[in-house]
PQR file of N, CA, C, O and H, with PARSE charges and radii, in Angstrom:
ATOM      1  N   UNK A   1       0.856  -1.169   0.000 -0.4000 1.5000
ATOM      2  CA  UNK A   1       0.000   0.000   0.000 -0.0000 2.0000
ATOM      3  C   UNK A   1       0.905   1.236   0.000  0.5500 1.7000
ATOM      4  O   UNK A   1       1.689   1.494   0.913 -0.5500 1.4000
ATOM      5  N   UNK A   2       0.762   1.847  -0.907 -0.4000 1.5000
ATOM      6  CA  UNK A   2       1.103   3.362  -0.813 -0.0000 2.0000
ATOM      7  C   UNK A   2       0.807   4.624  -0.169  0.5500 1.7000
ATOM      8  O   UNK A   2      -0.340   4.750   0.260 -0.5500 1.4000
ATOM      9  H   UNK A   2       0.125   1.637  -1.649  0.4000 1.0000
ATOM     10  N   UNK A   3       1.599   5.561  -0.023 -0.4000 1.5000
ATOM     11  CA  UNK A   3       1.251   6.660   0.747 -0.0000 2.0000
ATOM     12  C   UNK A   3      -0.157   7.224   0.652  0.5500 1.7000
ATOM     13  O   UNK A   3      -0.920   7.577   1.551 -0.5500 1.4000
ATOM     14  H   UNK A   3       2.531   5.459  -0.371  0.4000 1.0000
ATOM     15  N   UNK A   4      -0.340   7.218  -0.995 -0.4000 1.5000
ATOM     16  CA  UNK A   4      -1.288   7.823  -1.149 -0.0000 2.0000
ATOM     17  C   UNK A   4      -2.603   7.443  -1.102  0.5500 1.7000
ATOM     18  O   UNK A   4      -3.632   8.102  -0.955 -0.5500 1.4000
ATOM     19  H   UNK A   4       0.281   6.932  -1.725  0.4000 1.0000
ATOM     20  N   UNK A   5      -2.325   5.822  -1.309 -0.4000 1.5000
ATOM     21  CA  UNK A   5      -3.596   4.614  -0.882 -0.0000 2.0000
ATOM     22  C   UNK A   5      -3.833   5.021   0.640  0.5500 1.7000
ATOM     23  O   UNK A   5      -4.979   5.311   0.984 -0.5500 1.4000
ATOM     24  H   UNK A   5      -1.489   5.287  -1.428  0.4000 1.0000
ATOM     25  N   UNK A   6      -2.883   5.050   1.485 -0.4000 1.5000
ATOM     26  CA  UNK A   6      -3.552   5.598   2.759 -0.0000 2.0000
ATOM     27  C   UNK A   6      -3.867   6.419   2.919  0.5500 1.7000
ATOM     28  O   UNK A   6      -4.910   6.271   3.556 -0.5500 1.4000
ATOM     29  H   UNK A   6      -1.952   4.814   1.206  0.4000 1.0000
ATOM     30  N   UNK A   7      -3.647   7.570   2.743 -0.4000 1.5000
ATOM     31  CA  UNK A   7      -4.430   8.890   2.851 -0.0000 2.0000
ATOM     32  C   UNK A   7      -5.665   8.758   2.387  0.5500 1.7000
ATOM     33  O   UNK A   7      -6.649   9.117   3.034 -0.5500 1.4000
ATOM     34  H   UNK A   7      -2.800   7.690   2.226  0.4000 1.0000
ATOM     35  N   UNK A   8      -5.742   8.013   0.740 -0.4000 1.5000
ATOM     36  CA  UNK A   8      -7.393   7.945   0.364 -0.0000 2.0000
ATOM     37  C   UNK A   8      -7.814   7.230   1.553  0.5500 1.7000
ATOM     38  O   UNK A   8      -8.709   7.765   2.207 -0.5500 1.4000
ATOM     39  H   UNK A   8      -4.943   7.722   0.215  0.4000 1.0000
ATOM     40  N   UNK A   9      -7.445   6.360   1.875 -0.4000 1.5000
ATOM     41  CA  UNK A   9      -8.304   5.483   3.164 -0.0000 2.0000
ATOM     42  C   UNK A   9      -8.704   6.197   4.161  0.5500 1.7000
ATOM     43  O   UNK A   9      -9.816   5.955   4.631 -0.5500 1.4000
ATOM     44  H   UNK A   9      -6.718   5.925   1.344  0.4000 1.0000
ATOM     45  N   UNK A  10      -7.693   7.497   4.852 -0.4000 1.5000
ATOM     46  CA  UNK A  10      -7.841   7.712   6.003 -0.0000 2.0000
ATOM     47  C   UNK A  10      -9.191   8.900   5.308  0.5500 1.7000
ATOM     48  O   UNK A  10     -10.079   9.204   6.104 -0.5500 1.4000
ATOM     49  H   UNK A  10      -6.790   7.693   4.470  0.4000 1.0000
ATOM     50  N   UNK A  11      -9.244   9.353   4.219 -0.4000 1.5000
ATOM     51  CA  UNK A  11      -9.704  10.401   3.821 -0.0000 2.0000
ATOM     52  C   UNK A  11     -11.353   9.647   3.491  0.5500 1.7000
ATOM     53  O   UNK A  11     -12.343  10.379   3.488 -0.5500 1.4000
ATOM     54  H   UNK A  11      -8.523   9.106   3.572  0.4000 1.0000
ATOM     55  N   UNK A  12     -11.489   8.075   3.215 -0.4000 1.5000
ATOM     56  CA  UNK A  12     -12.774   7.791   3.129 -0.0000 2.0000
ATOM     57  C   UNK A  12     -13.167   7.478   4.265  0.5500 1.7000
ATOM     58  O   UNK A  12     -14.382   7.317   4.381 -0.5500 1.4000
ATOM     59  H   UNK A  12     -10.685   7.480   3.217  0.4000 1.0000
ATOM     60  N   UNK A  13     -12.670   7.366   4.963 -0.4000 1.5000
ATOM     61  CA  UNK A  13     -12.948   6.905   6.870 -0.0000 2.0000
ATOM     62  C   UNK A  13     -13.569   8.252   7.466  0.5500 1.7000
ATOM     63  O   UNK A  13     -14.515   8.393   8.240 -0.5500 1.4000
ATOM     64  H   UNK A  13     -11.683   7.497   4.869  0.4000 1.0000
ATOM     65  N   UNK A  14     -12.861   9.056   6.950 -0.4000 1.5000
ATOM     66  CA  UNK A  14     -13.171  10.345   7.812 -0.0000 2.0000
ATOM     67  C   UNK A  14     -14.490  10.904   7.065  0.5500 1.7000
ATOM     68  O   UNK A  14     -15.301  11.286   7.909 -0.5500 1.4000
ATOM     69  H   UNK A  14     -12.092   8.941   6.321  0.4000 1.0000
ATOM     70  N   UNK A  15     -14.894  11.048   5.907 -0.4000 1.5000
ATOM     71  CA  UNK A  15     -16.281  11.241   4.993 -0.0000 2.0000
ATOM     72  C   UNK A  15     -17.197  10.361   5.867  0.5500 1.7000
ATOM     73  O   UNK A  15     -18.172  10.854   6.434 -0.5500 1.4000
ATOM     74  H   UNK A  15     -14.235  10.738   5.222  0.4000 1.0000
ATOM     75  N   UNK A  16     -16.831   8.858   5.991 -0.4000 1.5000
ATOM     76  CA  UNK A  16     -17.761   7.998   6.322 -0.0000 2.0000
ATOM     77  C   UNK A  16     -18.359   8.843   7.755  0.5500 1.7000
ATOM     78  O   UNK A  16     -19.476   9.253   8.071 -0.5500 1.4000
ATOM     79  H   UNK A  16     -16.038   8.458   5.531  0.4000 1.0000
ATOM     80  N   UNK A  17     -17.033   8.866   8.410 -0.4000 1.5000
ATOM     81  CA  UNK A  17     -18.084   9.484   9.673 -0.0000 2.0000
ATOM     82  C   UNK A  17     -18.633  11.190   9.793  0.5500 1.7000
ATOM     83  O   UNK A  17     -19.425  11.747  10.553 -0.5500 1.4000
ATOM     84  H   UNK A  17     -16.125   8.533   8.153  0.4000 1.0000
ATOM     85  N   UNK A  18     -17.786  11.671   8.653 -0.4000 1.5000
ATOM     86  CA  UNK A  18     -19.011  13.007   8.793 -0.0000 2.0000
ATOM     87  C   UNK A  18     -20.064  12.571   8.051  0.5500 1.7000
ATOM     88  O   UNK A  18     -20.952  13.012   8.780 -0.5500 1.4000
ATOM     89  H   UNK A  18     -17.142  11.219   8.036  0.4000 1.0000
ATOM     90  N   UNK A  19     -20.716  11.978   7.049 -0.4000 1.5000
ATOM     91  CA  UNK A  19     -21.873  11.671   6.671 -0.0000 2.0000
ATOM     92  C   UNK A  19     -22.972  11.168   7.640  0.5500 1.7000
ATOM     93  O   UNK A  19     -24.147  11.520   7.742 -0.5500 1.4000
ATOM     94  H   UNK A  19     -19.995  11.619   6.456  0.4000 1.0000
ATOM     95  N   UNK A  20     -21.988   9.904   8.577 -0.4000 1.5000
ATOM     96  CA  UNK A  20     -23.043   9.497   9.508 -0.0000 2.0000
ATOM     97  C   UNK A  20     -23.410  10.261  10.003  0.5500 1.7000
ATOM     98  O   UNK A  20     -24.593  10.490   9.747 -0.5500 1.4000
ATOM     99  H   UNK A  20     -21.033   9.618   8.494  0.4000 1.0000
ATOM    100  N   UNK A  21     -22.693  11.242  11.085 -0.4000 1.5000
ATOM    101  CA  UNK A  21     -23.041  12.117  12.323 -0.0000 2.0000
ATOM    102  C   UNK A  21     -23.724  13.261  11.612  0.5500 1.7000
ATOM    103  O   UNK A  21     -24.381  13.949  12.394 -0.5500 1.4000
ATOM    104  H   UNK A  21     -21.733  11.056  11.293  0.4000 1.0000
ATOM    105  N   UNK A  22     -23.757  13.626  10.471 -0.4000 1.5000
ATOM    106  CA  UNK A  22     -24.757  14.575   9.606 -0.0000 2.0000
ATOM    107  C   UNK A  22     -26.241  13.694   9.880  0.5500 1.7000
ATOM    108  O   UNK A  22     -27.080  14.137  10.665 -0.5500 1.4000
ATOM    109  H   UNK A  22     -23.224  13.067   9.836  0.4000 1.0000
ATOM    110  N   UNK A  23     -26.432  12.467   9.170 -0.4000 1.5000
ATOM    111  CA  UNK A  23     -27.193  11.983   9.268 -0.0000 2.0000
ATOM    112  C   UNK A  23     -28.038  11.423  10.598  0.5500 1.7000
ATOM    113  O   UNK A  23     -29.135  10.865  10.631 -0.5500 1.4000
ATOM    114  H   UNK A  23     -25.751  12.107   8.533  0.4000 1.0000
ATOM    115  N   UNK A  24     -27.371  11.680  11.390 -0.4000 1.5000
ATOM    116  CA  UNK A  24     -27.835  11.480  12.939 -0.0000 2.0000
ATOM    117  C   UNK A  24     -28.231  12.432  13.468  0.5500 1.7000
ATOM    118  O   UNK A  24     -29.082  12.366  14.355 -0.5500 1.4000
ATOM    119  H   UNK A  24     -26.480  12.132  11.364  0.4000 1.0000
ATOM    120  N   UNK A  25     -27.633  13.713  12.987 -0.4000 1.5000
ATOM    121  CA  UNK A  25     -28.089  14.808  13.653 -0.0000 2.0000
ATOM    122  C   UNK A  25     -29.502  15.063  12.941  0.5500 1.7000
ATOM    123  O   UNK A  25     -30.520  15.250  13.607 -0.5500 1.4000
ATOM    124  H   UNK A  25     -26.943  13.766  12.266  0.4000 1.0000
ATOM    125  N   UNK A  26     -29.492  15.056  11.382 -0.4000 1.5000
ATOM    126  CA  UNK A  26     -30.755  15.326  10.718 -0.0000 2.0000
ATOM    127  C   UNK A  26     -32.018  14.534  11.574  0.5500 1.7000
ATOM    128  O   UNK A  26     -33.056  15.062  11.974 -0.5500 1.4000
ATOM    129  H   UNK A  26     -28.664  14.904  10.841  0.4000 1.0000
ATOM    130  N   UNK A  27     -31.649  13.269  11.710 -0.4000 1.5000
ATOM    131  CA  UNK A  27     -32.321  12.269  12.416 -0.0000 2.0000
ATOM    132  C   UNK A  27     -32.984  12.961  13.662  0.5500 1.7000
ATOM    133  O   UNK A  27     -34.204  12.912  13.814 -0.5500 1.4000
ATOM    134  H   UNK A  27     -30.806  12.840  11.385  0.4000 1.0000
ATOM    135  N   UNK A  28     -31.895  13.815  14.838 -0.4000 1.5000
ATOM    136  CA  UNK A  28     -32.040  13.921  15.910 -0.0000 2.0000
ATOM    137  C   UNK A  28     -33.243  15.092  15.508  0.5500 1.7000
ATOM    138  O   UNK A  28     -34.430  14.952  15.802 -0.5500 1.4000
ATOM    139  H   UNK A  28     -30.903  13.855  14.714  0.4000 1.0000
ATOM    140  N   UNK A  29     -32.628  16.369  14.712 -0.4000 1.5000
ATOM    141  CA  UNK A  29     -33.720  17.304  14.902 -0.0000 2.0000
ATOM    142  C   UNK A  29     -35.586  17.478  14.502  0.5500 1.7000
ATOM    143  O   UNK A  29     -36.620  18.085  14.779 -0.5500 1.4000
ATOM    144  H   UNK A  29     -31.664  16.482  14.472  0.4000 1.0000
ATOM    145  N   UNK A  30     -34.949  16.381  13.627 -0.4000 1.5000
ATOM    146  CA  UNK A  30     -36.579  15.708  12.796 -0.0000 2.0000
ATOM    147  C   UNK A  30     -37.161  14.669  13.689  0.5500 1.7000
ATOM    148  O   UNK A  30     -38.298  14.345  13.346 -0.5500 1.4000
ATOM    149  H   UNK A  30     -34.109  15.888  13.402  0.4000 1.0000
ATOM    150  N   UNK A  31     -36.597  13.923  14.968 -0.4000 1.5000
ATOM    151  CA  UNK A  31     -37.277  13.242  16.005 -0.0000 2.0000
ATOM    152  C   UNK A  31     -37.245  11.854  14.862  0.5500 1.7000
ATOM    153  O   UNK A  31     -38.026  10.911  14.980 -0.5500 1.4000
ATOM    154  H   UNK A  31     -35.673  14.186  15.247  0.4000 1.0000
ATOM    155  N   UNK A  32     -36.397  11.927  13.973 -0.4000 1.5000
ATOM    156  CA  UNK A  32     -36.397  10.554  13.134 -0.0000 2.0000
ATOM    157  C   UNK A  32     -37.252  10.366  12.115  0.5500 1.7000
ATOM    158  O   UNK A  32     -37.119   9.380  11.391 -0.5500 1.4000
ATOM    159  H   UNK A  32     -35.762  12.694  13.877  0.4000 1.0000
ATOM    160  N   UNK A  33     -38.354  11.376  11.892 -0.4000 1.5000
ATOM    161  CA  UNK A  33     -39.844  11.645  11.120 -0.0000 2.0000
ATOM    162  C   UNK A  33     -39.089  10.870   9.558  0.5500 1.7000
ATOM    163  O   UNK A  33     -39.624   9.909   9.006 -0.5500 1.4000
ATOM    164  H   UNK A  33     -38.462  12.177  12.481  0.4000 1.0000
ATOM    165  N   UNK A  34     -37.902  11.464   9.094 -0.4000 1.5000
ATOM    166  CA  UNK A  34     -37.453  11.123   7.990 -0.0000 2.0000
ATOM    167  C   UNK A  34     -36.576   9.921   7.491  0.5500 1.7000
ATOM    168  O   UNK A  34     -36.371   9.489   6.356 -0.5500 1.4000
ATOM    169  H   UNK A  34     -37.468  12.245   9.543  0.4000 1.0000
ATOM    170  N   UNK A  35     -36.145   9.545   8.679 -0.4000 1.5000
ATOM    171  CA  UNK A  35     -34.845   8.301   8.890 -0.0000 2.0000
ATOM    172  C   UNK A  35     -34.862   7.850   7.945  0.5500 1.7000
ATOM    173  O   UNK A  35     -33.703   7.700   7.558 -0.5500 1.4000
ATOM    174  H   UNK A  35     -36.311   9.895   9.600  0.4000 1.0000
ATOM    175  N   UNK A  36     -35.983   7.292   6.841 -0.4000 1.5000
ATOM    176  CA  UNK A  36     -35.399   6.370   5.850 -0.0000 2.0000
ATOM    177  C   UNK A  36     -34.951   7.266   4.474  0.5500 1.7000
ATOM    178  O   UNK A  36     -34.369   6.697   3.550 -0.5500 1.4000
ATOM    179  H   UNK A  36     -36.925   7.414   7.156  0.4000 1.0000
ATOM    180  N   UNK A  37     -35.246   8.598   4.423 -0.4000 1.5000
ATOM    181  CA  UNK A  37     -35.320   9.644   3.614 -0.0000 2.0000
ATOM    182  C   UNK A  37     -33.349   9.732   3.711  0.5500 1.7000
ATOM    183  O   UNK A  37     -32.453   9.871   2.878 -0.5500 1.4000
ATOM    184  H   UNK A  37     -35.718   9.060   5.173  0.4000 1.0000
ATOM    185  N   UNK A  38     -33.408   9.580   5.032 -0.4000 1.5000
ATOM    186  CA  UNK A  38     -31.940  10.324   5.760 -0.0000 2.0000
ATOM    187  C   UNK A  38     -31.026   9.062   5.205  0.5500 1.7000
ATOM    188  O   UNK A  38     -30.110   9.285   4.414 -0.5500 1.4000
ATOM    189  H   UNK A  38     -34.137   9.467   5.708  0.4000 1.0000
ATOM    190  N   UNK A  39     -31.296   7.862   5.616 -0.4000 1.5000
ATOM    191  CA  UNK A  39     -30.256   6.847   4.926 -0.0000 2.0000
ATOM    192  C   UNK A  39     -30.181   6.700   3.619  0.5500 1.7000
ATOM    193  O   UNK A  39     -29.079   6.229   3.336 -0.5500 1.4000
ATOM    194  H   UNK A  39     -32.040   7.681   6.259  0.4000 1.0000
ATOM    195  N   UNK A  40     -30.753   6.858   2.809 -0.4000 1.5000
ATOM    196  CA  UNK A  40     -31.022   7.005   1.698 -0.0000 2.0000
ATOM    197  C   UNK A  40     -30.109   7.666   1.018  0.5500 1.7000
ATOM    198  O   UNK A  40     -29.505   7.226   0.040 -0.5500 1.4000
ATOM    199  H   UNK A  40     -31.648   7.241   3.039  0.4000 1.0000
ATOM    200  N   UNK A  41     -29.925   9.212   1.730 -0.4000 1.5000
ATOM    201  CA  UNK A  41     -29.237   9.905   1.256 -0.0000 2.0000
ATOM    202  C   UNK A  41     -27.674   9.609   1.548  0.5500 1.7000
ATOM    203  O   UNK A  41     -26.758   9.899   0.778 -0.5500 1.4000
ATOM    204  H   UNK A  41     -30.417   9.570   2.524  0.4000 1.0000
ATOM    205  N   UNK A  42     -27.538   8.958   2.843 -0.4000 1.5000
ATOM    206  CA  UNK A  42     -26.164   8.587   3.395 -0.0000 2.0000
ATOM    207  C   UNK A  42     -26.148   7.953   2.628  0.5500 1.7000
ATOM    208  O   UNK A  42     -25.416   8.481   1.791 -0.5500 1.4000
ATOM    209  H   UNK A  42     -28.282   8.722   3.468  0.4000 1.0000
ATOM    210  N   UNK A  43     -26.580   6.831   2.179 -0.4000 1.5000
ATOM    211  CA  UNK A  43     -26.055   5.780   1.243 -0.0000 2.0000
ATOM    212  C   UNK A  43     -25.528   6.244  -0.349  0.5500 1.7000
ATOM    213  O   UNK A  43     -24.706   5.679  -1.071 -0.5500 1.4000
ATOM    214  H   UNK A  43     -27.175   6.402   2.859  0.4000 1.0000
ATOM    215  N   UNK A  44     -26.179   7.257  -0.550 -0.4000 1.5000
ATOM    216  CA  UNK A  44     -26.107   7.585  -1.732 -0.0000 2.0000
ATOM    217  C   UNK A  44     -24.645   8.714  -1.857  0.5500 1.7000
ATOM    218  O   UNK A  44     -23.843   8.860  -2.779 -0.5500 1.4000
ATOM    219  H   UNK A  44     -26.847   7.716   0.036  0.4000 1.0000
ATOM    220  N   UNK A  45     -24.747   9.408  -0.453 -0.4000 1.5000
ATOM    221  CA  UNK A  45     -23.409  10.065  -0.169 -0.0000 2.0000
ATOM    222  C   UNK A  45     -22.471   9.125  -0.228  0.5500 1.7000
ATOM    223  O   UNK A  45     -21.486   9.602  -0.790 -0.5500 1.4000
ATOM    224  H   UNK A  45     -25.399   9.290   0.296  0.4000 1.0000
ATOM    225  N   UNK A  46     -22.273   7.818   0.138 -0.4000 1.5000
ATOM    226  CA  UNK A  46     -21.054   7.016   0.485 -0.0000 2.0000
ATOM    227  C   UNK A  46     -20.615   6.770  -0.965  0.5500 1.7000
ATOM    228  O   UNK A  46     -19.521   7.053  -1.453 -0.5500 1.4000
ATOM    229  H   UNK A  46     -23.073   7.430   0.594  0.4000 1.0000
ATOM    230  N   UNK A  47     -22.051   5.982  -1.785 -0.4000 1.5000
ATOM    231  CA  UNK A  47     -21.510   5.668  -3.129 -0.0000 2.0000
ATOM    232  C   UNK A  47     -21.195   6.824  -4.194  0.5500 1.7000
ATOM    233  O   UNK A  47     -21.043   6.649  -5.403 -0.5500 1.4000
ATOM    234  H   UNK A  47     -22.940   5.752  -1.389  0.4000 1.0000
ATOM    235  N   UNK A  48     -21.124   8.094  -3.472 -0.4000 1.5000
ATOM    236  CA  UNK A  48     -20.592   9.049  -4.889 -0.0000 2.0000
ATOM    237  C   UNK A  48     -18.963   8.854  -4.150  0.5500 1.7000
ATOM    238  O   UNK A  48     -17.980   8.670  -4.869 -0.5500 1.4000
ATOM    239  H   UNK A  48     -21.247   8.237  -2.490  0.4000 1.0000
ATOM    240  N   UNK A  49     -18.869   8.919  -2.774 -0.4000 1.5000
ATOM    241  CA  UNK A  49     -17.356   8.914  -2.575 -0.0000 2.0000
ATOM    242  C   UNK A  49     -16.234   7.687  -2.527  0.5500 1.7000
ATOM    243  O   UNK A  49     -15.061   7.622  -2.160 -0.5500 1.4000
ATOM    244  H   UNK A  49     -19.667   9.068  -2.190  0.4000 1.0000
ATOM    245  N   UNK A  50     -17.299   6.644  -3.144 -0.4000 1.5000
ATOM    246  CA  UNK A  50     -16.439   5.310  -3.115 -0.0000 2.0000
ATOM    247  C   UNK A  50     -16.221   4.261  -2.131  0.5500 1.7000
ATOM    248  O   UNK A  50     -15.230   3.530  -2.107 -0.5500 1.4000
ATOM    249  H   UNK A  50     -18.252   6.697  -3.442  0.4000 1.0000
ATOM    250  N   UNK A  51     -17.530   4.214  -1.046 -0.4000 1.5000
ATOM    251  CA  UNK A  51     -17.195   4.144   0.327 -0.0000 2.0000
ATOM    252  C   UNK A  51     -18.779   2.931   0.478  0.5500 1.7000
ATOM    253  O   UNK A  51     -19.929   3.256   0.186 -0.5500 1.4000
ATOM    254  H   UNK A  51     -18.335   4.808  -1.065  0.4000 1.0000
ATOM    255  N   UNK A  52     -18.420   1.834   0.901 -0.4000 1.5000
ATOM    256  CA  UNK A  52     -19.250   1.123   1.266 -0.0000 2.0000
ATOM    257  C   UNK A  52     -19.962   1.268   2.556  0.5500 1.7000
ATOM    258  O   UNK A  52     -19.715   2.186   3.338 -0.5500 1.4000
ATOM    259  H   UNK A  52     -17.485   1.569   1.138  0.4000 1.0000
ATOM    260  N   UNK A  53     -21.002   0.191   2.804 -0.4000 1.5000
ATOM    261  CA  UNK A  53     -22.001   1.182   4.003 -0.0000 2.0000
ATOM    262  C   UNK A  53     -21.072   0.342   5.593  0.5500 1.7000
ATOM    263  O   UNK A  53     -21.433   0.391   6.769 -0.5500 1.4000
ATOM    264  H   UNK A  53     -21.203  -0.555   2.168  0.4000 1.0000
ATOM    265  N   UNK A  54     -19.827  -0.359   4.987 -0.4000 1.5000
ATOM    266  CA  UNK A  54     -18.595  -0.722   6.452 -0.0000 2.0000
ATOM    267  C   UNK A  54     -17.832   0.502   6.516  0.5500 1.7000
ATOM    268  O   UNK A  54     -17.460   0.898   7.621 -0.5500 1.4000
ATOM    269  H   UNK A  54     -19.534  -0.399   4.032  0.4000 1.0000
ATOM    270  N   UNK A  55     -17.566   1.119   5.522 -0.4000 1.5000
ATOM    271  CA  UNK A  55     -16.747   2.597   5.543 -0.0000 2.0000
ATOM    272  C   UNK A  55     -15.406   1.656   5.161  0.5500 1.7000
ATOM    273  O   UNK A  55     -14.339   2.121   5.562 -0.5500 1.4000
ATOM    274  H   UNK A  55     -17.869   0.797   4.625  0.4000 1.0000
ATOM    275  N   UNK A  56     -15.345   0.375   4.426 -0.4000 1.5000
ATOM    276  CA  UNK A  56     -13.992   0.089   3.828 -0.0000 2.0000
ATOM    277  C   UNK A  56     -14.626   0.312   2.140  0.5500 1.7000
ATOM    278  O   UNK A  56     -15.766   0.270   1.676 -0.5500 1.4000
ATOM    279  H   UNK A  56     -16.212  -0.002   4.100  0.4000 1.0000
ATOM    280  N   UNK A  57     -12.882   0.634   1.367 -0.4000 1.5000
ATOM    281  CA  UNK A  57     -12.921   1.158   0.313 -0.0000 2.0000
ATOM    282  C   UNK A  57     -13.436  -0.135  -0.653  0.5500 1.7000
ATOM    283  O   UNK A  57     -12.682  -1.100  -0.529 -0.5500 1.4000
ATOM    284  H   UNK A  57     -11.956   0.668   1.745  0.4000 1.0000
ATOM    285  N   UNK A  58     -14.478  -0.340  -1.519 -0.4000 1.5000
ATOM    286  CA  UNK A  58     -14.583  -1.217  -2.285 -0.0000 2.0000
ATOM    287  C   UNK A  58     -13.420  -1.748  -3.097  0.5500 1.7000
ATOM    288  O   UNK A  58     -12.495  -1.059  -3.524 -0.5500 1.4000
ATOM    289  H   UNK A  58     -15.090   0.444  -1.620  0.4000 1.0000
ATOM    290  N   UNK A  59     -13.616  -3.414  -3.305 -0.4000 1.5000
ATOM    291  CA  UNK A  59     -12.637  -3.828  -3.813 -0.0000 2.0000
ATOM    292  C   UNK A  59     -12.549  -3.982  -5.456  0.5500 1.7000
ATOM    293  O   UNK A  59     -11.523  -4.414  -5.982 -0.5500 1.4000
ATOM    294  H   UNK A  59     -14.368  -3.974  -2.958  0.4000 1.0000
TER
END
């Protein structure tokens, strides 16, 4: 693995968890009304950045 293979890694790890905690918070202020609206969109955030729903890089 290369330098730069890790950085992408550390750099999809770190997306993975601002998406979640976006999505948790949306969750929190909507009392959850939207949750499946909200994963939806996480999911769809992960697959524009290359990022499966484990937060490891697809193979």
């Amino acid at each position: 693995m290369g330098i730069f293979d890790k950085f992408k890694g550390q750099a999809q790890d770190k997306g993975k968890e601002i998406i979640d905690n976006v999505g948790d918070e949306v969750d929190e202020k909507t009392g959850g009304k939207f949750k499946d609206q909200v994963d939806k969109g996480q999911d769809a955030a992960k697959d524009a950045l290359g990022i499966d729903k484990e937060g490891e890089q697809p193979k």
